[in-house]
C-alpha positions as MATLAB code, in Angstrom:
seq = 'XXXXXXXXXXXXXXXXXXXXXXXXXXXXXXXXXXXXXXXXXXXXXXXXXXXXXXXXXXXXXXXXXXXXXXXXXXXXXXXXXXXXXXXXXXXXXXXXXXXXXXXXXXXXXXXXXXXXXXXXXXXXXXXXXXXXXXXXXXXXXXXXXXXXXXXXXXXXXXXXXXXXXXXXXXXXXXXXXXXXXXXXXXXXXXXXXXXXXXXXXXXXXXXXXXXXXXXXXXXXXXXXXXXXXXXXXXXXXXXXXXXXXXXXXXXXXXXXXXXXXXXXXXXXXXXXXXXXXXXXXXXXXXXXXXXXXXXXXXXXXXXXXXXXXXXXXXXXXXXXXXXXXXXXXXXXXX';
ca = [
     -40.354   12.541    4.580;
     -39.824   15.894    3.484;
     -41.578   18.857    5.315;
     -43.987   20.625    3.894;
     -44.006   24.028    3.157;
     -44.792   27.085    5.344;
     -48.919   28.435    4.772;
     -48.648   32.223    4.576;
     -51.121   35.119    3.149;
     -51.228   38.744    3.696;
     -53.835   39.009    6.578;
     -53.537   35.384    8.490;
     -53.571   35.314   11.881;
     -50.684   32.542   12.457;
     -49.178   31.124   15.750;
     -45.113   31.149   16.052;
     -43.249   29.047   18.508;
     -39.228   29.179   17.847;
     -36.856   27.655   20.461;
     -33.399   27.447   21.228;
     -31.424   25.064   19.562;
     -31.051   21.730   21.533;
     -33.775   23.631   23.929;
     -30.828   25.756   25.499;
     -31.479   29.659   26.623;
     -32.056   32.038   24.085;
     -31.868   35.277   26.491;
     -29.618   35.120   28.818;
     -30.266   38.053   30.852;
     -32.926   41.050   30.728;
     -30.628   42.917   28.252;
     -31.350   40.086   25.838;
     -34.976   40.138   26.669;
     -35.285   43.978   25.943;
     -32.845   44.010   22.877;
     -35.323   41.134   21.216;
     -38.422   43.563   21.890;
     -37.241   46.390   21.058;
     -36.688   44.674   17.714;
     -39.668   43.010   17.668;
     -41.525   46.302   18.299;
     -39.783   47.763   15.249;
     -40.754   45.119   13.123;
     -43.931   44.822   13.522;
     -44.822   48.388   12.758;
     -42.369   48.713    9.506;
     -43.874   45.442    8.048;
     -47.635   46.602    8.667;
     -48.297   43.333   10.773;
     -50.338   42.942   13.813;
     -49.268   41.622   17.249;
     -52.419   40.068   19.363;
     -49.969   38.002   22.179;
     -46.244   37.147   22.434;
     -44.624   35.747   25.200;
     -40.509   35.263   26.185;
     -39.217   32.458   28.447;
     -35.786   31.150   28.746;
     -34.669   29.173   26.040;
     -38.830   29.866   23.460;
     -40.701   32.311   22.659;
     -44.605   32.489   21.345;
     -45.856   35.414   18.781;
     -49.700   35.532   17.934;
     -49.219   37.690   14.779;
     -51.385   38.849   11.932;
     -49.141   39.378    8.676;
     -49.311   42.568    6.469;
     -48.088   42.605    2.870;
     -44.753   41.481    3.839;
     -44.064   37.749    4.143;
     -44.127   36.035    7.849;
     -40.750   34.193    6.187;
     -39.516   37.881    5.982;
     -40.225   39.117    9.189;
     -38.691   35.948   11.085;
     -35.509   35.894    9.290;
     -35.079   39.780   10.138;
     -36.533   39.098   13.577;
     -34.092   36.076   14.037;
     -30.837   36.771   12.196;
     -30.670   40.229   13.789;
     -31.145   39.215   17.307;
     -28.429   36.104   16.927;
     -25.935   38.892   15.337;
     -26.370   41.240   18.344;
     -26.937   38.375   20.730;
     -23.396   36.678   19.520;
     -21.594   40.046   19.675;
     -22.779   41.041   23.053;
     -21.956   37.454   24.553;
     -18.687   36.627   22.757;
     -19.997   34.098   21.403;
     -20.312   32.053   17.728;
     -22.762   29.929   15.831;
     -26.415   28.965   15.811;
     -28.680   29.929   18.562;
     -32.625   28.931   17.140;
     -33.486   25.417   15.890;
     -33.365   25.593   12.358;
     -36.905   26.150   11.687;
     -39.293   27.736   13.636;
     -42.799   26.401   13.843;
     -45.473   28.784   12.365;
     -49.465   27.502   12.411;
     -52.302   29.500   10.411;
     -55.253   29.608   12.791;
     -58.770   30.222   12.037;
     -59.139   33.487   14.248;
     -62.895   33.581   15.066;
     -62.482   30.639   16.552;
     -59.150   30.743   17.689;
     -57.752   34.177   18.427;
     -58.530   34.709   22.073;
     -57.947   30.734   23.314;
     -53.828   31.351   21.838;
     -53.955   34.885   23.638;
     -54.807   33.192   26.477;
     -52.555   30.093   25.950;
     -49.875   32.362   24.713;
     -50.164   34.815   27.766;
     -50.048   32.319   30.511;
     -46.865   30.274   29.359;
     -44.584   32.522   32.350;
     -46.877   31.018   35.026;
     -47.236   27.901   33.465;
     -43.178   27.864   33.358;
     -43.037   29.216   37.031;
     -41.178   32.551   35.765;
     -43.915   34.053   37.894;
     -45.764   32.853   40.620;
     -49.170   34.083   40.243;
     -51.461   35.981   38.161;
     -50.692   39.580   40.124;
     -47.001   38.847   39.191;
     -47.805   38.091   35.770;
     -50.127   41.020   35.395;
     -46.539   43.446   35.959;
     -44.308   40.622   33.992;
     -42.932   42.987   31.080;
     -42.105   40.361   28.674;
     -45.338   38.829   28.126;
     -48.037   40.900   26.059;
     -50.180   40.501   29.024;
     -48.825   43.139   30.922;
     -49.534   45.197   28.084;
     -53.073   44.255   27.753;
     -53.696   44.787   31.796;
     -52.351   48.449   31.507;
     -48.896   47.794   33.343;
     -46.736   47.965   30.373;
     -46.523   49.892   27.123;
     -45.537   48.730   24.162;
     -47.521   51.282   20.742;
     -46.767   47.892   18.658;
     -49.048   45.052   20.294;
     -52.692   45.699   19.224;
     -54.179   45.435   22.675;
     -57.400   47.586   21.677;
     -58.127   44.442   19.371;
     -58.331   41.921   22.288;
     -59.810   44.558   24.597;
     -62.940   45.278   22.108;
     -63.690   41.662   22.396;
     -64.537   42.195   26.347;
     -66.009   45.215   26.433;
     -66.605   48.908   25.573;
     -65.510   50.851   29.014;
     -61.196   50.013   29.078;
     -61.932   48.670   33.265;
     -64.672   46.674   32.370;
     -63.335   44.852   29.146;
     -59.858   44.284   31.229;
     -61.820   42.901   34.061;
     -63.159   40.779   32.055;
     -60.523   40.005   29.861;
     -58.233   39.035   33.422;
     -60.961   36.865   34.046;
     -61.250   35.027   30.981;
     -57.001   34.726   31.656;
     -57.760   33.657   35.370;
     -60.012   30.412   34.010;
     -57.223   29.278   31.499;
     -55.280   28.495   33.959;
     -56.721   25.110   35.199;
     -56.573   24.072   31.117;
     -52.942   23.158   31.430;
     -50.573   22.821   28.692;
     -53.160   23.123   25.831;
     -51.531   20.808   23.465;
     -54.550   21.432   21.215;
     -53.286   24.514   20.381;
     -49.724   24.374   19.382;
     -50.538   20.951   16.713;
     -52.714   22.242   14.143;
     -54.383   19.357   12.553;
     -57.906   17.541   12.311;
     -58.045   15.732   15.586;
     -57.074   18.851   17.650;
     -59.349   20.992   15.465;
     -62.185   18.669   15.988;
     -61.770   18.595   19.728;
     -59.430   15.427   19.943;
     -60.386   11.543   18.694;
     -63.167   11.223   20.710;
     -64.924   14.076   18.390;
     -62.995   13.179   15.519;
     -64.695    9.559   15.694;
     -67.918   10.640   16.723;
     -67.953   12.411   12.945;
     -66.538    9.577   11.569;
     -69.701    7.537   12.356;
     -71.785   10.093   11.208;
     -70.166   10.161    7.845;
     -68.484   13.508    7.992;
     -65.792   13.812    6.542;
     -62.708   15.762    7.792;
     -60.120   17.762    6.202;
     -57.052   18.126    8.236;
     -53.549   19.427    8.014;
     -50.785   19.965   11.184;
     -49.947   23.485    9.695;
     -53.803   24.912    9.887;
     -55.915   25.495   13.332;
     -59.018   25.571   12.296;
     -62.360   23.354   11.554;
     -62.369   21.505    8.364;
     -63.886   24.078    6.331;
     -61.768   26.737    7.155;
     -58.625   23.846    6.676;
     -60.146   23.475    2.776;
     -60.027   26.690    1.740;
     -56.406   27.506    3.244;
     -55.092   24.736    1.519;
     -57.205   25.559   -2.108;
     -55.876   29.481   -1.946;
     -52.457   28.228   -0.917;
     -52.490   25.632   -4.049;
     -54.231   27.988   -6.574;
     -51.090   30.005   -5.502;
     -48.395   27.410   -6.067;
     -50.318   26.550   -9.742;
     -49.706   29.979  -10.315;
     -46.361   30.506   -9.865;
     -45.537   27.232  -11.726;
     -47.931   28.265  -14.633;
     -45.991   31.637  -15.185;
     -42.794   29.455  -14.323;
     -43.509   27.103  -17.268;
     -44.310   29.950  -19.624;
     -40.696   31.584  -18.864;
     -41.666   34.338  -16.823;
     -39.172   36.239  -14.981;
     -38.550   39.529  -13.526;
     -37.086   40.999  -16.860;
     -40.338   39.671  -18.688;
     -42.384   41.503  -15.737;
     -40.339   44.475  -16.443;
     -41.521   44.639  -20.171;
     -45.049   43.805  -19.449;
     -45.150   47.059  -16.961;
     -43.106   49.043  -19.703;
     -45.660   47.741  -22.491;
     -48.913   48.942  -19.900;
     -47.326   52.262  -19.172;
     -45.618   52.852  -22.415;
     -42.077   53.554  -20.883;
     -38.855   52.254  -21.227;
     -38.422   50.228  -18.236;
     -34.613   52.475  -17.323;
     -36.945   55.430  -17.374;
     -39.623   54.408  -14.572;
     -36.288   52.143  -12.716;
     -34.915   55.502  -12.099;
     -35.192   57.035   -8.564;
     -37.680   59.696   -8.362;
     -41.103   60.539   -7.522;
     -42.981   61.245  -10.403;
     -46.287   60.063  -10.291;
     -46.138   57.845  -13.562;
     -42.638   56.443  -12.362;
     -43.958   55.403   -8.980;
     -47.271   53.839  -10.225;
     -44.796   51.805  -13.007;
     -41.998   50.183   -9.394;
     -45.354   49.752   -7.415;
     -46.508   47.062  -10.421;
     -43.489   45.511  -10.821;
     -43.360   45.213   -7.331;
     -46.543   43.570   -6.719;
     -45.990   41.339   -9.717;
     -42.744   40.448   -8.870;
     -43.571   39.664   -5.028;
     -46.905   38.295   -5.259;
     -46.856   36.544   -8.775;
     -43.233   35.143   -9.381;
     -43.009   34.715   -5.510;
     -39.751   36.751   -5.623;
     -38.668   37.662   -1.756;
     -38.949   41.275   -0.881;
     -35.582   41.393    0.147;
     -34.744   39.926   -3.158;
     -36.404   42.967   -5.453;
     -35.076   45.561   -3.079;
     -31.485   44.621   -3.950;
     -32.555   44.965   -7.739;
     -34.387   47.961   -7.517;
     -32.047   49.809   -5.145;
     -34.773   49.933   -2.666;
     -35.385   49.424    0.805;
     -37.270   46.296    1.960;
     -39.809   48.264    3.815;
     -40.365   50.382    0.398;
     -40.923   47.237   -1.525;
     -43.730   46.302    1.138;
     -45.058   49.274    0.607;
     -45.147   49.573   -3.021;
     -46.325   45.965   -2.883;
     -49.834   47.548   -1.427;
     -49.669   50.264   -3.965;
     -48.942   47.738   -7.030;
     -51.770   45.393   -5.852;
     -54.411   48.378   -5.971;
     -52.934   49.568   -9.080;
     -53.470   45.881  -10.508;
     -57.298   46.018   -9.101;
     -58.405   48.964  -10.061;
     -57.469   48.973  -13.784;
     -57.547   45.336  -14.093;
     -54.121   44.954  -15.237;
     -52.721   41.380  -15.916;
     -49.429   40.625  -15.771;
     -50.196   38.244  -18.707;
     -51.126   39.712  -21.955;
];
């Protein structure tokens, strides 16, 4: 059976658990370790995403992250390829190093976001990498040392989690060490790495419970989230897809975008393709951009290379191109 595609949107708070392939180590020693967040770090501040939890252990790692304009797809392939490329060069080594596909679940984050800090935060004592909760308070490659004050890292959105204990910094991380402190008798939390209706629901027990009640469940493994939030993930996601094949089937492509921006702007599409910062030229990339990205599906990476851009300027002109779009109600069909 063929999998099914990866669930991504700018904003959505989604759950990433990547191992080593065949389960072997993926850092070898603390130079790995700091090499991977270092990169990390940089990542998630040139994309615009949002780091709640991330955790590294021998041969995984967990990332709670919220996604900015740029595609999750995007940031894990930079995240990935560029750590096996450094990782393979520092080692003397060749090949593959991550499973071929990492595992990436959309969660519902009222309901969710402080349960996967939690879970994600505690896998080094659940692993035995530390002991106890003091060691894992000053363990620098979890985002829970960041959290409890004993680590910096400007990239991991620790004021986020905080607010949601308290207003005074001691009393919220009080609090928010004792919320960490309970998980610990939970275990393994298998709830939380599954997606899907019967973990959603609270296992079978709930799930048949509802079932005798006549309520009817929507589930899917690559959501966390009741069945509500589950049916309007999957209705965005598919009103997506039906757009892309509906511009598909009418032969768009980025040359057809390319007119369609030069038709609204009433420039030749070399003139505005030029580098430069003139207001009209800028305004002209940032559409095609956002059209390009968001309505063809093209990969950033992709329209960088034809644009002679960076991928980070893409991103950005993504944002710029989707306000543009909104606030003059363009359409990229006439």
């Amino acid at each position: 059976m063929p999998r099914q595609a990866r669930i991504d949107a700018p904003g959505a708070l989604q759950h990433i658990i990547c191992r080593g392939i065949e389960r072997r180590k993926i850092f070898w020693t603390d130079t790995d370790r700091d090499d991977f967040v270092e990169h990390l770090g940089s990542l998630i501040e040139e994309t615009h995403s949002e780091c709640y939890g991330w955790a590294l252990l021998s041969n995984h790692f967990h990332l709670l992250l919220k996604t900015g304009n740029t595609a999750l797809a995007t940031v894990m392939r930079r995240l990935l390829t560029g750590y096996v490329v450094r990782f393979n060069r520092r080692h003397r080594r060749s090949g593959v190093l991550f499973q071929n596909r990492y595992k990436s679940i959309l969660c519902q984050e009222d309901a969710y976001l402080l349960e996967l800090v939690r879970y994600i935060h505690l896998n080094p004592l659940r692993a035995r990498v530390v002991k106890t909760l003091r060691q894992l308070d000053r363990y620098g490659y979890s985002g829970h040392s960041v959290i409890m004050g004993y680590s910096d890292k400007g990239w991991q959105n620790a004021d986020k989690v905080l607010s949601l204990f308290g207003k005074r910094l001691s009393s919220a991380r009080k609090h928010y060490r004792g919320f960490i402190e309970k998980g610990i008798s939970k275990g393994k939390r298998p709830d939380l790495i599954g997606g899907g209706m019967i973990r959603s629901a609270g296992g079978w027990t709930a799930c048949k419970s509802k079932s005798r009640q006549k309520v009817h469940l929507k589930g899917d493994e690559r959501i966390l989230g009741d069945s509500d939030f589950v049916k309007s993930v999957l209705k965005a996601a598919n009103e997506a897809m039906e757009r892309h094949y509906q511009l598909q089937a009418q032969g768009f492509d980025f040359e057809k975008v390319l007119h369609r921006v030069s038709k609204l702007f009433d420039i030749d599409a070399q003139q505005f393709l030029l580098s430069g910062k003139q207001p009209m030229r800028v305004k002209a990339r940032s559409l095609v951009c956002y059209w390009a990205v968001k309505e063809l599906g093209m990969a950033g990476t992709e329209v960088a290379k034809i644009l002679h851009l960076t991928q980070p300027a893409v991103s950005k002109a993504v944002q710029r191109g989707e306000k543009l779009a909104l606030a003059n109600k363009f359409s990229l069909i006439d």
